[in-house]
LUMNU-178899 format. One record per residue (C-alpha): residue number from 1; residue in three letters; x, y, z. Coordinates in steps of 0.25 Angstrom, whole numbers, plus 5000, padded with zeros to 4 digits. Example, Ala and Ser with C-alpha at 12.3 -4.5 7.8 and 13.67 -1.06 7.14 Angstrom:
residues 2
<site><num>1</num><residuo>ALA</residuo><u>5049</u><v>4982</v><w>5031</w></site>
<site><num>2</num><residuo>SER</residuo><u>5055</u><v>4996</v><w>5029</w></site>
This chain:
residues 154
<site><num>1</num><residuo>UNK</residuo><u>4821</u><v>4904</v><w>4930</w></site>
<site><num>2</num><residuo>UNK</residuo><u>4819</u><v>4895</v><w>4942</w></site>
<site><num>3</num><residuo>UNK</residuo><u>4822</u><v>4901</v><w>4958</w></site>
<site><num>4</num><residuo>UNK</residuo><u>4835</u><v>4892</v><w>4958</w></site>
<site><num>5</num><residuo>UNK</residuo><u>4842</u><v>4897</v><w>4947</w></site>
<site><num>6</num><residuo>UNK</residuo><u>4838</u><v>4912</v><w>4950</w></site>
<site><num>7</num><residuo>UNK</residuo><u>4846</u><v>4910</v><w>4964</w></site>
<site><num>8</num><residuo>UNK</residuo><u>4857</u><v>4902</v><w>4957</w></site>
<site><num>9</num><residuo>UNK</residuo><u>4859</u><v>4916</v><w>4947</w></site>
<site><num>10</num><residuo>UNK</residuo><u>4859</u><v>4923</v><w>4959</w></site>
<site><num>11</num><residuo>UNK</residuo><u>4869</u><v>4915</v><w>4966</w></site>
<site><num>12</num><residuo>UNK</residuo><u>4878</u><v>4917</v><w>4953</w></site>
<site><num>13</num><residuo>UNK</residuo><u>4875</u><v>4931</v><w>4953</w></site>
<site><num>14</num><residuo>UNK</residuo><u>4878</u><v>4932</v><w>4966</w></site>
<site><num>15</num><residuo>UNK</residuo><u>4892</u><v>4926</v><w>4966</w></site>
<site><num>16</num><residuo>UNK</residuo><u>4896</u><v>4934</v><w>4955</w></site>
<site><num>17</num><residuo>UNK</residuo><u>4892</u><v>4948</v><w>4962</w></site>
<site><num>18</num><residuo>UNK</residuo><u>4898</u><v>4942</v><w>4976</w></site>
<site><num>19</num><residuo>UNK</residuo><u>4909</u><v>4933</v><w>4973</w></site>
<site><num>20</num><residuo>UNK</residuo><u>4920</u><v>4941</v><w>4970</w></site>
<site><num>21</num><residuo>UNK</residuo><u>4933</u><v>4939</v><w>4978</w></site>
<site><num>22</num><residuo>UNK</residuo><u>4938</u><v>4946</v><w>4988</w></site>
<site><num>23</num><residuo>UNK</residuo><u>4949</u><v>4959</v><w>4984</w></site>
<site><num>24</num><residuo>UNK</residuo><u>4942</u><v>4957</v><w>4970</w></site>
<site><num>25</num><residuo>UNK</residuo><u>4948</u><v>4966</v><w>4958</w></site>
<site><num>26</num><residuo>UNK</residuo><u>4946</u><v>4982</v><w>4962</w></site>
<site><num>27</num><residuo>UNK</residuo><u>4940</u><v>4994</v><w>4953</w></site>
<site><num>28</num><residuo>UNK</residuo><u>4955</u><v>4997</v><w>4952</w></site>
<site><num>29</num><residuo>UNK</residuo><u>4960</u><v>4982</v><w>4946</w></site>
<site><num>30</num><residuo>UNK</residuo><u>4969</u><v>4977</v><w>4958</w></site>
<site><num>31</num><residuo>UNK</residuo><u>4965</u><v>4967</v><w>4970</w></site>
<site><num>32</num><residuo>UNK</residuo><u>4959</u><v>4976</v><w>4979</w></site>
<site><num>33</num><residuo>UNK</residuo><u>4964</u><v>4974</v><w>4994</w></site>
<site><num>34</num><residuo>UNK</residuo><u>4953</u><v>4974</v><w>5006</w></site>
<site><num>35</num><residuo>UNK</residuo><u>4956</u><v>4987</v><w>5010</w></site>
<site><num>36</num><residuo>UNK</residuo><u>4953</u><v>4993</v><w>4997</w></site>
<site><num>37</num><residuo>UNK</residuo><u>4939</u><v>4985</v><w>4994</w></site>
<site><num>38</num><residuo>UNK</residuo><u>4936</u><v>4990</v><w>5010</w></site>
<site><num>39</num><residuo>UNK</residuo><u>4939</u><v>5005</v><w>5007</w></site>
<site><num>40</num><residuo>UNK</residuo><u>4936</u><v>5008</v><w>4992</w></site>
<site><num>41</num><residuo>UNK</residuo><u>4940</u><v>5023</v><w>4996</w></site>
<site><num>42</num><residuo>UNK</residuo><u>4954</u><v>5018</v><w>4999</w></site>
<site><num>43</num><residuo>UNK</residuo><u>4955</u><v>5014</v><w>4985</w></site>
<site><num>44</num><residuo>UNK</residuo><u>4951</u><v>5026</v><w>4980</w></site>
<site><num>45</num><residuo>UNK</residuo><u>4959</u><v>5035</v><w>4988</w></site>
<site><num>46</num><residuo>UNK</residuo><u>4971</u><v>5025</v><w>4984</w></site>
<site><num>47</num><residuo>UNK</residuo><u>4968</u><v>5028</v><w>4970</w></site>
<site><num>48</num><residuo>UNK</residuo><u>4968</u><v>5043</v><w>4972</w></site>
<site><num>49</num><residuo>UNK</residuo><u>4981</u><v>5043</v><w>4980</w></site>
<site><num>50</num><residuo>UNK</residuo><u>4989</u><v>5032</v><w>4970</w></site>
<site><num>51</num><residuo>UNK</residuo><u>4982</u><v>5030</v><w>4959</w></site>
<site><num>52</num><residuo>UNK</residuo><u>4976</u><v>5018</v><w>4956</w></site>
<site><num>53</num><residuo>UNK</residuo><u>4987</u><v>5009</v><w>4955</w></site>
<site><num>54</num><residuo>UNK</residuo><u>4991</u><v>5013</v><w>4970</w></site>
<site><num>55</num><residuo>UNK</residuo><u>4992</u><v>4996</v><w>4972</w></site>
<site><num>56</num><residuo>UNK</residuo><u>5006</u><v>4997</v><w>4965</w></site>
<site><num>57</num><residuo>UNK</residuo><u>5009</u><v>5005</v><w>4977</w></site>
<site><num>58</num><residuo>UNK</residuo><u>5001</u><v>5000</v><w>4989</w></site>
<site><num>59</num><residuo>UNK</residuo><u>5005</u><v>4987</v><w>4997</w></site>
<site><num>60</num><residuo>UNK</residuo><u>4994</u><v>4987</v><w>5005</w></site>
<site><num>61</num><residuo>UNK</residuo><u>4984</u><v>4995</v><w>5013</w></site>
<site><num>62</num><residuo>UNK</residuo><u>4980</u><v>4993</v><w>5026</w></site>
<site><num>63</num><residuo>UNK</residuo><u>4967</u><v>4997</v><w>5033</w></site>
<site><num>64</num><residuo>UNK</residuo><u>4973</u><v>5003</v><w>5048</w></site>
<site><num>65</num><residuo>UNK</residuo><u>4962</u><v>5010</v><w>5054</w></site>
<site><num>66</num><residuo>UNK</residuo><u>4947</u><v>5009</v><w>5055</w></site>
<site><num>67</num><residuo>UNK</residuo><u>4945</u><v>5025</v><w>5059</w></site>
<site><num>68</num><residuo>UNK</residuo><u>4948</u><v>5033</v><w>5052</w></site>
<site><num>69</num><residuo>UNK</residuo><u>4950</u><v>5022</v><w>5040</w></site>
<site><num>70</num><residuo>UNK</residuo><u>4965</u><v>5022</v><w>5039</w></site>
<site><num>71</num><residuo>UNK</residuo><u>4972</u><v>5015</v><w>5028</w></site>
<site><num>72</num><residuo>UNK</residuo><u>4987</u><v>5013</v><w>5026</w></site>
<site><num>73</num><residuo>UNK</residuo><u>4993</u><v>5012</v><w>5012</w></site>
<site><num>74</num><residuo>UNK</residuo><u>5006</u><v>5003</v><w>5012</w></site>
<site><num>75</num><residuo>UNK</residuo><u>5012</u><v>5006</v><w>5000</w></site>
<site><num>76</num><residuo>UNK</residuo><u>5023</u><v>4996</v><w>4993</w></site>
<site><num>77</num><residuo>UNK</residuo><u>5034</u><v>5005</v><w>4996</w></site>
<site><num>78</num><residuo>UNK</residuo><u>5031</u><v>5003</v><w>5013</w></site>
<site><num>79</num><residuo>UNK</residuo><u>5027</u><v>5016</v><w>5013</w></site>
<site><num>80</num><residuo>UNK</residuo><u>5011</u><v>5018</v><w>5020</w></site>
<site><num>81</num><residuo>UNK</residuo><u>5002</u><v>5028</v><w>5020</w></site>
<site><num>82</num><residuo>UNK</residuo><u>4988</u><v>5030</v><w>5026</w></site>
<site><num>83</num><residuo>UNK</residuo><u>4973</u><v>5033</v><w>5019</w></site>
<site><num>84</num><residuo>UNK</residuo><u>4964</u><v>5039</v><w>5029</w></site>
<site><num>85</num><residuo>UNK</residuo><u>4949</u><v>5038</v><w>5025</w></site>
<site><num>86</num><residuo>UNK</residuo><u>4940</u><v>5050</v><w>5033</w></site>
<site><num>87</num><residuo>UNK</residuo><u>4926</u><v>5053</v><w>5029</w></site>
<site><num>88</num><residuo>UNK</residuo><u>4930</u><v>5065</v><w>5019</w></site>
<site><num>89</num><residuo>UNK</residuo><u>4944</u><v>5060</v><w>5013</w></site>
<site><num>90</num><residuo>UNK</residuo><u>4955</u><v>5052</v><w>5015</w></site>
<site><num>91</num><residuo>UNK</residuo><u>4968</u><v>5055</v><w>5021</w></site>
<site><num>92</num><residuo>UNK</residuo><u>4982</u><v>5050</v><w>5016</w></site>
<site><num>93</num><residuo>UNK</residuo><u>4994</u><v>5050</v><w>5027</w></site>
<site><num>94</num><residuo>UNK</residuo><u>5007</u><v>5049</v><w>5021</w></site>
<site><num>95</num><residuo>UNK</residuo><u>5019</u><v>5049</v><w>5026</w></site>
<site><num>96</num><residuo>UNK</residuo><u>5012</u><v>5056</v><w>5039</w></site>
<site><num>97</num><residuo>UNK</residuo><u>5005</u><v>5067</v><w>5031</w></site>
<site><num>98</num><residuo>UNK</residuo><u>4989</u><v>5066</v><w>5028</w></site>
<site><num>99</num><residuo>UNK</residuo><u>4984</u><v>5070</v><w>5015</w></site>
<site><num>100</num><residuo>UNK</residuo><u>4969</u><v>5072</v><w>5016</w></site>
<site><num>101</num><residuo>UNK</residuo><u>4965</u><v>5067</v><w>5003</w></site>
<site><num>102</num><residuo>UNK</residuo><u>4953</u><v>5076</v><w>5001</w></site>
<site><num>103</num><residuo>UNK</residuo><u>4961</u><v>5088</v><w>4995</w></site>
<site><num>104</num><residuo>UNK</residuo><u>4967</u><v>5087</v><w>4981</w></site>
<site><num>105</num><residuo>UNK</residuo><u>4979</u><v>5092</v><w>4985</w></site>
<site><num>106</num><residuo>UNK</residuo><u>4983</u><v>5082</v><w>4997</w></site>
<site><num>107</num><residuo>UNK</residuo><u>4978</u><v>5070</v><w>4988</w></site>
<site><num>108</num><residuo>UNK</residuo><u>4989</u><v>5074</v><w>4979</w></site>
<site><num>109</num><residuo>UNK</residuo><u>4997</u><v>5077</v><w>4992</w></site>
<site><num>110</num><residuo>UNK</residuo><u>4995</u><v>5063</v><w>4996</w></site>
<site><num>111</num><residuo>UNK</residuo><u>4999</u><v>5058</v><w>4981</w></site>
<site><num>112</num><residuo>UNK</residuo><u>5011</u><v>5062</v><w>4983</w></site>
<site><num>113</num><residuo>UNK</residuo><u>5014</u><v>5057</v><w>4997</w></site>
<site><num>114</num><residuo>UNK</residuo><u>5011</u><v>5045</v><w>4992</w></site>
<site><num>115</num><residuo>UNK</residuo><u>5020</u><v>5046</v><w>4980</w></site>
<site><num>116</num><residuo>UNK</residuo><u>5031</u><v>5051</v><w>4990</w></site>
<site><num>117</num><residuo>UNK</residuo><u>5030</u><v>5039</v><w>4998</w></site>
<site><num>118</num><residuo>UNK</residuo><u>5029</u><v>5029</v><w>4986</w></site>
<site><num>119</num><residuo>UNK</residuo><u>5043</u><v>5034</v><w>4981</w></site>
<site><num>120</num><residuo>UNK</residuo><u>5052</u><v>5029</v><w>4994</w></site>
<site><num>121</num><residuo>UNK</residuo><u>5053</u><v>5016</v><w>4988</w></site>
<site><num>122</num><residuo>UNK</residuo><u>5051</u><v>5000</v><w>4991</w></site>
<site><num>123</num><residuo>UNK</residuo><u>5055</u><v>4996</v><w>5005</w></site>
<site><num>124</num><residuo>UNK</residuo><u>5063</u><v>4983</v><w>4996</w></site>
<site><num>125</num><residuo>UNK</residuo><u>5071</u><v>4996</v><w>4992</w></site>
<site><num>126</num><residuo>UNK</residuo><u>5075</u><v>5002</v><w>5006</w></site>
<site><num>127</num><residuo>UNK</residuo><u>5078</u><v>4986</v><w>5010</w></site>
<site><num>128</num><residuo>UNK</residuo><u>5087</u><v>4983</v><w>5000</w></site>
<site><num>129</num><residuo>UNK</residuo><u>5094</u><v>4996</v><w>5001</w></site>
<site><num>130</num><residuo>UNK</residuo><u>5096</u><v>4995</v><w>5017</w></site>
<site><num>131</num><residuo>UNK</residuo><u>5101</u><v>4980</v><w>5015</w></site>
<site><num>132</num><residuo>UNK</residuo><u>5110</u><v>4983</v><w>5004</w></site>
<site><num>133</num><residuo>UNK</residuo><u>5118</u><v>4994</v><w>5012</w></site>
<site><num>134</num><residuo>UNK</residuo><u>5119</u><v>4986</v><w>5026</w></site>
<site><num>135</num><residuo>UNK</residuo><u>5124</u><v>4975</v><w>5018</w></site>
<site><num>136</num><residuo>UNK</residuo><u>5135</u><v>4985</v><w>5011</w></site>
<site><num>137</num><residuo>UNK</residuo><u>5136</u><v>4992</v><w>5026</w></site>
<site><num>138</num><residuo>UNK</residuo><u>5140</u><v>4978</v><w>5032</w></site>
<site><num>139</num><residuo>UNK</residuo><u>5151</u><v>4973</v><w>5022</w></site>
<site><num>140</num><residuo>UNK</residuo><u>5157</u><v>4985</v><w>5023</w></site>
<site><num>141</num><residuo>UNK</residuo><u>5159</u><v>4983</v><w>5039</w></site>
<site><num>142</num><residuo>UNK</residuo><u>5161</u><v>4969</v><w>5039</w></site>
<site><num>143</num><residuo>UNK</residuo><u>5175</u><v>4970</v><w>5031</w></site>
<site><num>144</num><residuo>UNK</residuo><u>5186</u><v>4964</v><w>5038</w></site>
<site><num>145</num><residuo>UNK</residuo><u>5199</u><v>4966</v><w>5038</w></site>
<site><num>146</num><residuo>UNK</residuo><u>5210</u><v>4959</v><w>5031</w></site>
<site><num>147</num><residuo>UNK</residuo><u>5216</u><v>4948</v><w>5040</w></site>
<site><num>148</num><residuo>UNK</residuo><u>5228</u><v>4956</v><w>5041</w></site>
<site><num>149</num><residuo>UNK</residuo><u>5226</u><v>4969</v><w>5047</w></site>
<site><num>150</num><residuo>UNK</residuo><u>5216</u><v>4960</v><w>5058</w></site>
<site><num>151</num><residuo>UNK</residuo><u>5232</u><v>4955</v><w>5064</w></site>
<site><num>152</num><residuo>UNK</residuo><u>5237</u><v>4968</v><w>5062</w></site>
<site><num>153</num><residuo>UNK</residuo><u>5227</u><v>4975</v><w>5072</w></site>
<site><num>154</num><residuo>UNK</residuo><u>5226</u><v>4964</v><w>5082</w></site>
């Protein structure tokens, strides 16, 4: 084997090793998002909190402070709740309330917030139903009056 094909098997070793793409299939099986191959602990904690098919349920996930690493969890329903990481634990806030995720018992407390919040419904559900009653609202106001009893009051 000469020098030039060793640094040529190299070179294929190297891109093989290397050269996989960006938001790359996870351990879990979906298209992982950039805050997810940041913080593999955010996964984890995901996981712990919703199972792992918590995609199904998660819009998106934003990364809103540096210190302490705060992350918010928008859910598909437009609800949000907020992971916290600290240096023993993280902390789940929901709906206002912290779960410190350390204990058994919060964790499951902080299961089923999130249940709670999961079950108000699509925001395509509230819209459809506010729009359906204004437009019911407005053709009952908007009746007029037979052309009779307009010379009769005049």
């Amino acid at each position: 084997m000469t020098a030039e094909e060793l640094k040529e098997k190299i070179k294929v070793v190297v891109r093989q090793v290397y050269g996989k793409p960006k938001g790359a299939i996870s351990n879990y099986g979906e298209t992982a998002s950039d805050e997810l191959t940041k913080f593999p602990e955010l996964k984890d904690i995901l996981v712990k909190l919703m199972t792992a098919d918590f995609k199904v349920f998660v819009d998106s996930i934003d990364w809103v402070a540096p210190k302490p690493t705060t992350f918010r969890i928008n859910l598909k329903n437009g609800q949000t709740f907020y992971l916290i990481y600290t240096t023993k634990s993280w902390i789940a806030q929901i709906e206002g309330k912290k779960y410190y995720l350390l204990n058994i018992n919060e964790l499951q407390n902080g299961t089923n917030a999130i249940s709670r919040i999961l079950r108000y419904g699509t925001k395509e559900e509230a819209t459809e139903t506010k729009t359906e009653t204004t437009t019911t609202a407005t053709e009952k106001t908007t009746e007029t009056p037979p052309a009779g009893e307009e010379t009769a009051a005049a």
